[in-house]
C-alpha positions in Angstrom: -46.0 125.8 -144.4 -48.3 123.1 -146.7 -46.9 119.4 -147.2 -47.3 118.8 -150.6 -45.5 115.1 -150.9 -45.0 112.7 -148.8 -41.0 111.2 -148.9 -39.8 108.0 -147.2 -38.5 109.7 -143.9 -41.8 111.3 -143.8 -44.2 107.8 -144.4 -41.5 106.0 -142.6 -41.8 108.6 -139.4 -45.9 108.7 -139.3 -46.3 105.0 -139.5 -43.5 104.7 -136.7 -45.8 107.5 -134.6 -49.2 105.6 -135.1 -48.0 102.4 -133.9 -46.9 103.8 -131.4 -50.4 105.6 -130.4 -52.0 101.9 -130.7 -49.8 100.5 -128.6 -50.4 103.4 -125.7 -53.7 102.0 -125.8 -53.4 98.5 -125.7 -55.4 97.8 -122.2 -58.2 100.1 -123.7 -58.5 98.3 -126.5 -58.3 94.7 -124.7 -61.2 95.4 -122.5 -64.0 96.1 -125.5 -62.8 93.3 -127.6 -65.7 91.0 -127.9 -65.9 90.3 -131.5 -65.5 88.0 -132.9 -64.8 85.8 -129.9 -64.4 88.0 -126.5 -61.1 87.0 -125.9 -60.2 90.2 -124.2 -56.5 90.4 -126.6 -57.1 92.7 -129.5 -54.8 95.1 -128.0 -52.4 92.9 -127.2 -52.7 91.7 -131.0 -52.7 94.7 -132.8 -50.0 95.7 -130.3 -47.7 93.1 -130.8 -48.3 94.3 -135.0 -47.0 97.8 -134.3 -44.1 96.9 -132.3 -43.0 95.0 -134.2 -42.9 97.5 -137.1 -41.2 99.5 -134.8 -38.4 97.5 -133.8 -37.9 95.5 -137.2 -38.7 98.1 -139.6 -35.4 101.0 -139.5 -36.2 103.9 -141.5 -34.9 103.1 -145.4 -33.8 105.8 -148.5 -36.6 105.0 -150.4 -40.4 104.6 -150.0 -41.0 101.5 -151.8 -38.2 100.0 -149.3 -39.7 101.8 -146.5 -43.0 100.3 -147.5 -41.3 96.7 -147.9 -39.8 96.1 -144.2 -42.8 98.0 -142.6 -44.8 95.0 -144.5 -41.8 92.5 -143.4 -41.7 93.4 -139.8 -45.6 93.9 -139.3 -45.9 89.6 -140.8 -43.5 88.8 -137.3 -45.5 90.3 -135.1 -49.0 89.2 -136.3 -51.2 87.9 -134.8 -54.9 86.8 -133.7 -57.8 88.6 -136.1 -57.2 91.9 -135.6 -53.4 91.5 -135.7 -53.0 89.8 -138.7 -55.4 92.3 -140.6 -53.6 95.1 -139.2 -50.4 93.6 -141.1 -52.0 93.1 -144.0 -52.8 96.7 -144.7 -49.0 97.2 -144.7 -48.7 94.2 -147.2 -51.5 96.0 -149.1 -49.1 98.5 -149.3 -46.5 96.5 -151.7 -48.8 95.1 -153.9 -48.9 95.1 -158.0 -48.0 98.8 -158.5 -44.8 99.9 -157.9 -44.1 103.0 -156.1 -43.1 106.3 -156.6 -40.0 108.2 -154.9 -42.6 110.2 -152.9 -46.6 110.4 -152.8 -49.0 113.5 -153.4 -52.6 113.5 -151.6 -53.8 111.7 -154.7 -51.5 108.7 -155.0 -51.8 108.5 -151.0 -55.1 108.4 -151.5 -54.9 105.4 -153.9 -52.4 103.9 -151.7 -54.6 103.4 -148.9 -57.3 102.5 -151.0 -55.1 99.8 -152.4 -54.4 98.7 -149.2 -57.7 99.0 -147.9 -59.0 96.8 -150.5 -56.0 93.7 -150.2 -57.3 93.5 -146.7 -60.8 92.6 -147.7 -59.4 90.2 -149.9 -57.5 88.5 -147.7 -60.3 87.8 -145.1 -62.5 85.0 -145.9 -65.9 86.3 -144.6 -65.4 90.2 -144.4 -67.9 91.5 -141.6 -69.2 95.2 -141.9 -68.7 96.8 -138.3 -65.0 95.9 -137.7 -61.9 97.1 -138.4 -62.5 97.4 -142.2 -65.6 99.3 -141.7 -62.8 102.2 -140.3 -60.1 101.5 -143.1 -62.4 101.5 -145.6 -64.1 105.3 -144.4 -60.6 106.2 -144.2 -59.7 105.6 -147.7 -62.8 106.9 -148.8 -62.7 110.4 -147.2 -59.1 110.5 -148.5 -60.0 109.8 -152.1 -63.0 112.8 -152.3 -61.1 115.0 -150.5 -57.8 114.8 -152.0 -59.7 115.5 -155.3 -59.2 119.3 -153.7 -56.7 119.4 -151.4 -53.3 119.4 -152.1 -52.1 120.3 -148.7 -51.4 117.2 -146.1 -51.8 119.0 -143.2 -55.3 120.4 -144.2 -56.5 116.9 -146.1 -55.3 115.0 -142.6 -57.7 117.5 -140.5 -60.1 117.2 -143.1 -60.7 113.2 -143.3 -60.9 113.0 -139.2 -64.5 113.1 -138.7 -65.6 111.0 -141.2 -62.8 108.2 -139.8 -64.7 108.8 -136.2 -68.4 108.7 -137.8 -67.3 105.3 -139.0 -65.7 103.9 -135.9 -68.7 105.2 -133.8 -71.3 103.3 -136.4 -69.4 99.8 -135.2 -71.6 100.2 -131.9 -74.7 99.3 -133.8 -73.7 97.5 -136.7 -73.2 94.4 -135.0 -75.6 93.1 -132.5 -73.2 91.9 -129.9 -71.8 95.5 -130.2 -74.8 97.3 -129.5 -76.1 95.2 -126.6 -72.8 95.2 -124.8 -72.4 99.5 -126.1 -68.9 99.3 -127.1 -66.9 100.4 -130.8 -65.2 97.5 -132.4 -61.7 97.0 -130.6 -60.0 96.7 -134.1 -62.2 99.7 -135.4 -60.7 102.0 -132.9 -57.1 99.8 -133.0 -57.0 101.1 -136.3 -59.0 105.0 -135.8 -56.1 105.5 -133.2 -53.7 104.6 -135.9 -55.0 107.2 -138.4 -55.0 109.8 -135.8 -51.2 108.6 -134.9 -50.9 109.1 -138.3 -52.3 112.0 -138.8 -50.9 113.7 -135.9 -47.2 113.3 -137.0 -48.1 114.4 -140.6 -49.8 117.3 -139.3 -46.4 118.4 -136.7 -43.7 116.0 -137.3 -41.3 118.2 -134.5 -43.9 116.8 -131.9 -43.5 113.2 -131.5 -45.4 111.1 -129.4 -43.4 109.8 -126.2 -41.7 105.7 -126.8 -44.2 103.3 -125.6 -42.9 99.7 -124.2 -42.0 97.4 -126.4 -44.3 94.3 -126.5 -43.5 90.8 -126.2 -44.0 89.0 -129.2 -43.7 85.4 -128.0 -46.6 85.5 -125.2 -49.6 84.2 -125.7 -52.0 87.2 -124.3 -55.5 85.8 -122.2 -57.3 88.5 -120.1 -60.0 88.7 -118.1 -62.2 91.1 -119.8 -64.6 88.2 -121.0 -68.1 89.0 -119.1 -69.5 90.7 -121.5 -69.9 87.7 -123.3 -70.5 84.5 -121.6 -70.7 82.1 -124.9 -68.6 79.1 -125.6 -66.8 79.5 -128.9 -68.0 76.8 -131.7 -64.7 76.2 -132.3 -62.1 75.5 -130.0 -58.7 76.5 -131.4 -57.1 79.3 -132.0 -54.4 78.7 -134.8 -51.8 80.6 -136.2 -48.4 80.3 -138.2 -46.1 81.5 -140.5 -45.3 79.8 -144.0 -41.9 80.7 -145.3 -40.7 80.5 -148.6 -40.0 81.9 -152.4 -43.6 82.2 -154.2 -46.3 81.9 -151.8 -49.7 81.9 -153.3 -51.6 83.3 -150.7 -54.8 82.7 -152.1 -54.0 78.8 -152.3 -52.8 79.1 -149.0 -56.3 80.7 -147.9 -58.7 78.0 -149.7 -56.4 75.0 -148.4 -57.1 76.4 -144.6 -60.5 77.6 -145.4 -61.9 73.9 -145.2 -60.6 73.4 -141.5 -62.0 76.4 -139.9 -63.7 79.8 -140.0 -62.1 83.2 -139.2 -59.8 82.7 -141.4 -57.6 86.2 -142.1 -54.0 85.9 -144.1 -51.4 88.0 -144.2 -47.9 88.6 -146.1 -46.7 88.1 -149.5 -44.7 86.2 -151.8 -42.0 85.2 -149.2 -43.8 85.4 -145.9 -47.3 84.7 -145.1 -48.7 84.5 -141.4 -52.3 82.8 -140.7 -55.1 82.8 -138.2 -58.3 80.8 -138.0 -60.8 78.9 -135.5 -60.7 75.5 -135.9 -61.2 72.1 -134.1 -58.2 70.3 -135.1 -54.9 72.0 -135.7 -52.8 69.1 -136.8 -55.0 69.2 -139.6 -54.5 72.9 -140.8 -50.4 72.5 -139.9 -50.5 68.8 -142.3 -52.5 70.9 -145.3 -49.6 73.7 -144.6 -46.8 71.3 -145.0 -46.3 70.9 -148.4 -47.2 74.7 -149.3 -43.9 76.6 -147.4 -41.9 75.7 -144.1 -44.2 76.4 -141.0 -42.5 78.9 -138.7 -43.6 80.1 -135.1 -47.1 78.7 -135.2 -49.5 79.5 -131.9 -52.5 76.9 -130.7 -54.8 78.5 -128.1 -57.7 76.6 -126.5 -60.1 79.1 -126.7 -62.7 76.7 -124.6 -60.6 75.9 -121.6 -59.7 79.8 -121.8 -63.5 80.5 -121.3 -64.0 78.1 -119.1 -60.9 79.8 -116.9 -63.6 83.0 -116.7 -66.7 80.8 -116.9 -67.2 77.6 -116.1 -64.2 77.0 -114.0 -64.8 73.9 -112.0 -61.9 73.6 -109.4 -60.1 75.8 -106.9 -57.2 74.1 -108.1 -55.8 74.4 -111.5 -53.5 71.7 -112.6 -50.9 72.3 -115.1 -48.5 69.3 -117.3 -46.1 69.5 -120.0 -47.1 67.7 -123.9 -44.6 65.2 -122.6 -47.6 63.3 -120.7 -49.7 60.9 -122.4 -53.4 61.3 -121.4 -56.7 60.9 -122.8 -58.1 64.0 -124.3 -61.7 63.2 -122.2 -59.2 63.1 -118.8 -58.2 66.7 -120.1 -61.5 67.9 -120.4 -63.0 66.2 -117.4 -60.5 67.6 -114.9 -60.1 71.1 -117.2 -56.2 70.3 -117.3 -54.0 72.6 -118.7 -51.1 72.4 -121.2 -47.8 73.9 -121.2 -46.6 72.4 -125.1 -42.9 71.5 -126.4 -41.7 72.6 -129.7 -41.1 70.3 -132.3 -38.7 70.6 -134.9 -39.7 67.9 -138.1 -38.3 68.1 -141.5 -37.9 71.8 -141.4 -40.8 73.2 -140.0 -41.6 74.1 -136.4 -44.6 72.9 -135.0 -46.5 72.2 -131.4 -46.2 69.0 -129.7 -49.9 67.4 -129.3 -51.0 69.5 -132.4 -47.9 68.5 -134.6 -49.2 65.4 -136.5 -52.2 63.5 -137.5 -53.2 60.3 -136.2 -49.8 58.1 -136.8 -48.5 60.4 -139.5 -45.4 60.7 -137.5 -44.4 57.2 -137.3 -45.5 56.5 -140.8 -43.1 59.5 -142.0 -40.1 58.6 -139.5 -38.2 56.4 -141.6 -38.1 58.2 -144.6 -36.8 61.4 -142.4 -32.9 62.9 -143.7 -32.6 64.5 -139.7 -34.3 63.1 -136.6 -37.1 65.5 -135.1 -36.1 67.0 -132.3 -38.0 68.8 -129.6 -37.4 72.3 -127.1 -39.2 73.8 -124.4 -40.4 76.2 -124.7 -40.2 80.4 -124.1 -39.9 81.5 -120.8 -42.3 84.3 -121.7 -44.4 81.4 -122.7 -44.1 79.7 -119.6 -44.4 82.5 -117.6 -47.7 84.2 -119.3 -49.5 80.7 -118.9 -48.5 80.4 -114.5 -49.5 84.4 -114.3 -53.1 83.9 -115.7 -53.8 80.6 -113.9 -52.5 82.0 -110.7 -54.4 85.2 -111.0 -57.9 82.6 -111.8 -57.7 79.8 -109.1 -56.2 79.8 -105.8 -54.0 77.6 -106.7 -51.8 76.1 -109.5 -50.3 72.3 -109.3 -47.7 71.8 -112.2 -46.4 68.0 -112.7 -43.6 68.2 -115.2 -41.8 65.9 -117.5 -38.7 64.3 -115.2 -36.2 67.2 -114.7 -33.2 64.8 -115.8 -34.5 64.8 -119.4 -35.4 68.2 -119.9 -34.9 71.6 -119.1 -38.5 72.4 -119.1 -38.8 71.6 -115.4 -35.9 74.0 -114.2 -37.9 76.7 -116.4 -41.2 76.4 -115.0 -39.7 76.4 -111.6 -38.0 79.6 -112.2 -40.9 81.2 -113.5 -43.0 79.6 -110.5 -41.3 81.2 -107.6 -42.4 84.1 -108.9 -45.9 83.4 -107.6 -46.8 82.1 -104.4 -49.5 80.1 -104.9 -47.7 78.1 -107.7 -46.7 74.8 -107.0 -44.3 72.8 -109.4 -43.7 69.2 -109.0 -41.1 67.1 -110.8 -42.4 63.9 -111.5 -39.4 62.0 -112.2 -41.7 60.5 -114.9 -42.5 60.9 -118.9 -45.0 59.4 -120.7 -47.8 57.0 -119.4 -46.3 57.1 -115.7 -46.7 60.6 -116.1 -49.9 60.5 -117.6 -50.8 58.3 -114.2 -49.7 60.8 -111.9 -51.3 63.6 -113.5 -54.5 61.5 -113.5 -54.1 60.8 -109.7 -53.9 64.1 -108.8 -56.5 65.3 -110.6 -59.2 62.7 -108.8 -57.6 64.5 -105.6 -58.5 68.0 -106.5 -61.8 66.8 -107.8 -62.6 65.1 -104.8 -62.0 68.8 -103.0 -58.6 68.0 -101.1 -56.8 71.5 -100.0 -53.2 72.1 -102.5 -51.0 71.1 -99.5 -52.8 67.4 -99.4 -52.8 66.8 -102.9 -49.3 67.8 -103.6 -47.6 65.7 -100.5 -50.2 62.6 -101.9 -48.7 63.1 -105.7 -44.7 63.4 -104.3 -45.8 60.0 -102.2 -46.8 58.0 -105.1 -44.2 59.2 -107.9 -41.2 56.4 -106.0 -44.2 54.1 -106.4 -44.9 54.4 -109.9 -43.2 52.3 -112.5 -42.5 52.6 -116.4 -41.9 49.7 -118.2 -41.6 49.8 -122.3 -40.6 46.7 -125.0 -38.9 48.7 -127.7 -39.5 46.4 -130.5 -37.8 48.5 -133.2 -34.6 49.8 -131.8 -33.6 52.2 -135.0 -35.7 55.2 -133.5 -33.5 55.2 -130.3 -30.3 54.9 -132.5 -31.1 57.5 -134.7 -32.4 59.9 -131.6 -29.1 59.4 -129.7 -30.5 57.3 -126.7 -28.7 54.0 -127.8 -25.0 54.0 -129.4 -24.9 52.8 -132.5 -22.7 49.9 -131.8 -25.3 48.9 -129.6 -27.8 49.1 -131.7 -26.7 47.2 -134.9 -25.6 43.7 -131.8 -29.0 44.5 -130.7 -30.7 44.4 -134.3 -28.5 41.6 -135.2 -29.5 39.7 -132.3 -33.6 40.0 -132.8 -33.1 41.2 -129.2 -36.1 43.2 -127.4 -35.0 45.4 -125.1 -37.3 46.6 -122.6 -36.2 49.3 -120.8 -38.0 51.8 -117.4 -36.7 54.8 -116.0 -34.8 54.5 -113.0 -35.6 56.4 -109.5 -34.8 60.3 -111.3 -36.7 59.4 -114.8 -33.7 58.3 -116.7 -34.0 55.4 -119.1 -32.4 51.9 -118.1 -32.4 49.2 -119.1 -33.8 46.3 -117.0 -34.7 43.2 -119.2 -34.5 41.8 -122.5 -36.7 38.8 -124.9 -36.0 37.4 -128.3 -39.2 38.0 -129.4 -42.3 40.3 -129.1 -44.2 37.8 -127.3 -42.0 36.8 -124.7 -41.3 40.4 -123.9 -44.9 41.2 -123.6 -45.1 38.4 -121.2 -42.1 39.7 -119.1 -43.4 43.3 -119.1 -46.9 41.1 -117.6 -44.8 39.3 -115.1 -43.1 42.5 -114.1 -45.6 43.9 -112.9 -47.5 40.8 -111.6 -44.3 40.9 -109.0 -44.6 44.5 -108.1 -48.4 43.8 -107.3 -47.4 40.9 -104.8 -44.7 43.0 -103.3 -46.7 46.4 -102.5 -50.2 44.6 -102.3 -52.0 45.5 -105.7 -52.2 47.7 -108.3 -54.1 50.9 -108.2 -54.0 51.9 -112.0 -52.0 51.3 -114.8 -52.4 52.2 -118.9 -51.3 51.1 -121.8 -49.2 52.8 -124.4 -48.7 51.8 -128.4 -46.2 53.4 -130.9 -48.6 53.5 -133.8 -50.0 49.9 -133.2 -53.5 50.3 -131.3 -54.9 47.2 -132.5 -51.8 45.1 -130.9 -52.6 47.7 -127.7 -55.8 46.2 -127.3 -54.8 42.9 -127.7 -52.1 43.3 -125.0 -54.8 45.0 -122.8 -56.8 41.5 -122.8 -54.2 40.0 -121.5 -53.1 42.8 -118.9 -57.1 42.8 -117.8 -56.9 38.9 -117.1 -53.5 39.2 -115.3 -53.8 41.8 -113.0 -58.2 41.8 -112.1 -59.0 45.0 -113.8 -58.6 47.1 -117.5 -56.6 49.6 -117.8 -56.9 53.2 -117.1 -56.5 53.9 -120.8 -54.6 53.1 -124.0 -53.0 55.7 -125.5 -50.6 56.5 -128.6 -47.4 57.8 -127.4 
């Protein structure tokens, strides 16, 4: 019997069916993904796309609101190059026009040429032998052929060849393709989809069996990399959602265009997801802030991801949380890796260490309606970051934030014990003496030490570490909660400086006070100048500064002349 129209249970059903086929296919998929950075995660990407369509996206009366929550649902789950243009194809969808009740082989024909053609817009630098290379065949062969046919079932047999002719021409259309002989990933991401497509058009009675949902929240890294052993150019991968009620996406697209390249965008007038390469992310998430509120955004350091495959230097790979405070050429020395709080600032959501630039967030505080807050975060999160290190090195040393003052280090524990060679350390610390700790064990597994040696040397020196802070405005800690207001107004009133440290668990006490800056700098000195005649010197110590870097190195001058040596490092906090 010929299928003359499309209806919405009909669209609704095929899309449903295609995802699904992608999403069977997933590992395939992530093992020939090497363009444009071999990543080894276009599976997961396009993936987390189509399950997200299928989960979000019910079946709906109409087409054009068929059309409209497949577009919503596919915006959550984008994500990464391939993800995000895979979305916007659905978004395509809903574009200018609207749409009829139900589609012949000649408005689906335009539809998908529509959609086709959104997607090219949306991508900054559209490269031939990718994923458009296929959409754009397919909406091609539909257009000449549905000039004649008027029968779905016979126009869906009819387009399949040309839609494979295309994918196969990826393999030599881009030189890192043809040396490694591989299709696209997101060529034959999207060719599966069109045979999906096309299979349920074709026999809707036989449905393809449920696949597994996908996990949205992960952060996908695989191992499929050796095909390509080059360093990205740029180091981060960035992603986010901009929320609101008239996005312009194309101001949205040449406002992140100067930060980065790979820049793809997806949505429409009230969502709009984003992915590009770029070097500094607190710059892209800054030019976002004004356009929309920033919702689930994603860093990934592409580099220290290669180098996991690559250039790994140590047996041992050590882990912290964004609470530490560490300079970023410690990081890259010792190849340490990040597990990053949320941050929640004037109603966007953003990534500690990639939330704010330079002291943007202490020149903003003050004029803040609701204190930032912070939240660990996913255990998906937590636990996709511990499987791929422990899977890479032999083993994994995690020194968290003080359990006392987050949850974070309960979670990583939980998801540790999962894997044997994980081992989690609460540091009973934040901050600087964090940042010392962390530093201390990395010289140990540098200098070759087996896990066991290194661990019982970090637990020895965390009673032996101190924290020691002048708080010289006290209205931050009132307005966080950490000091009662009553408190806080005597203390104001008084031109008091409290300076406070963090007692043997990492909670903050309070252990001195001064009248003014001075004298508590010189208090903080003589602290410590006490501690180094009790326990026989000082091994290392650091400096940190609350937007103040030039009063930081002042204060360092006299810290070098006071206790025979510099410190390890000054740092914002």
């Amino acid at each position: 019997m010929a299928l003359l129209y499309l209806n919405a249970n009909m669209f609704h059903g095929a899309v449903i069916q295609a995802c699904h086929w992608v999403i069977q296919q997933r590992e395939a998929l992530n093992a020939i993904n090497i363009f444009p950075v071999a990543d080894g995660d276009t599976g997961d990407n396009m993936a987390a796309t189509a399950s997200a369509i299928i989960h979000h996206a019910p079946s709906q009366p109409t087409l054009p609101a068929v059309c409209k929550v497949i577009a919503d649902a596919s915006i959550l789950g984008a994500r990464g190059n391939s993800g995000m243009i895979f979305s916007q194809f659905f978004n395509g969808l809903i574009e200018e026009a609207e749409l009829p009740s139900q589609l012949n082989t000649q408005q689906f024909a335009g539809l998908i040429t529509k959609a086709a053609k959104s997607v090219r817009a949306a991508i900054l630098n559209p490269v031939e032998g990718t994923i458009l290379t296929v959409m754009d065949a397919w909406a091609k062969s539909l257009s000449q052929h549905a000039q004649s046919i008027s029968d779905f079932k016979v126009l869906m047999n009819e387009i399949k060849q040309d839609v494979q002719t295309a994918l196969q021409s990826t393999s030599h259309l881009l030189a890192v393709l043809k040396e490694a002989h591989v299709v696209d990933a997101g060529a034959k991401g999207f060719s599966l989809f069109v045979q999906g497509f096309a299979a349920f058009v074709t026999n809707p009675e036989s449905v393809t069996a449920q696949s597994e949902p996908v996990v949205l929240e992960a952060c996908h890294t695989h191992d499929d990399l050796s095909i390509c052993n080059v360093a990205p150019n740029r180091r981060y991968c960035t992603e986010a959602m901009i929320m609101g009620e008239h996005i312009d996406k194309e101001l949205v697209k040449e406002a992140i265009s100067h930060h980065g390249d790979s820049v793809v965008l997806t949505g429409n007038q009230r969502l709009c997801r984003l992915h590009l390469h770029c070097n500094e992310p607190a710059l892209v998430f800054d030019t976002l802030k004004p356009l929309g509120k920033i919702r689930y955004p994603k860093v990934d350091d592409m580099l220290r991801q290669y180098q996991i495959i690559h250039e790994r230097n140590y047996r041992i790979a050590l882990v912290t949380d964004s609470a530490v405070n560490i300079p970023q050429s410690v990081v890259d020395d010792y190849q340490i890796h990040f597990i990053s709080f949320n941050v929640h600032w004037n109603d966007h959501d953003l990534l500690d260490n990639h939330a704010f630039v330079s002291n943007d967030f202490y020149n903003n505080l003050t004029n803040l309606a609701v204190y930032p807050t912070t939240s660990f975060p996913p255990p998906a999160l937590i636990d996709e970051k511990i499987a791929h290190l422990s899977q890479h090195y032999e083993d994994v040393l995690i020194i968290s934030l003080a359990q006392v003052l987050s949850g974070t280090h309960d979670a990583i524990k939980q998801v540790a014990a999962r894997y044997p060679n994980v081992h989690v350390v609460n540091s009973n610390h934040a901050s600087g003496s964090q940042g010392l700790l962390v530093n201390y064990a990395a010289e140990l597994i540098a200098d070759r030490l087996p896990i066991d040696a290194v661990k019982d040397a970090v637990i020895k020196k965390i009673p032996q570490t101190k924290f020691f802070a002048m708080v010289n405005h006290i209205d931050s800690l009132v307005r966080s909660g950490r000091v009662p207001k009553i408190a806080g107004k005597i203390v104001q009133f008084a031109g008091i400086k409290p300076i406070i440290s963090l007692d043997k668990e990492g909670r903050v006490i309070l252990c001195d006070k001064a009248f003014s800056e001075t004298k508590a700098l010189a208090k903080l000195i003589a602290r410590v100048s006490s501690l180094m005649d009790t326990h026989g010197g000082l091994l290392n110590y650091c400096i940190l500064h609350a937007g103040v870097p030039d009063k930081a190195r002042e204060f360092a001058i006299l810290t070098t002349e006071a206790f025979g040596h510099e410190p390890a490092f000054i740092e914002p906090v």
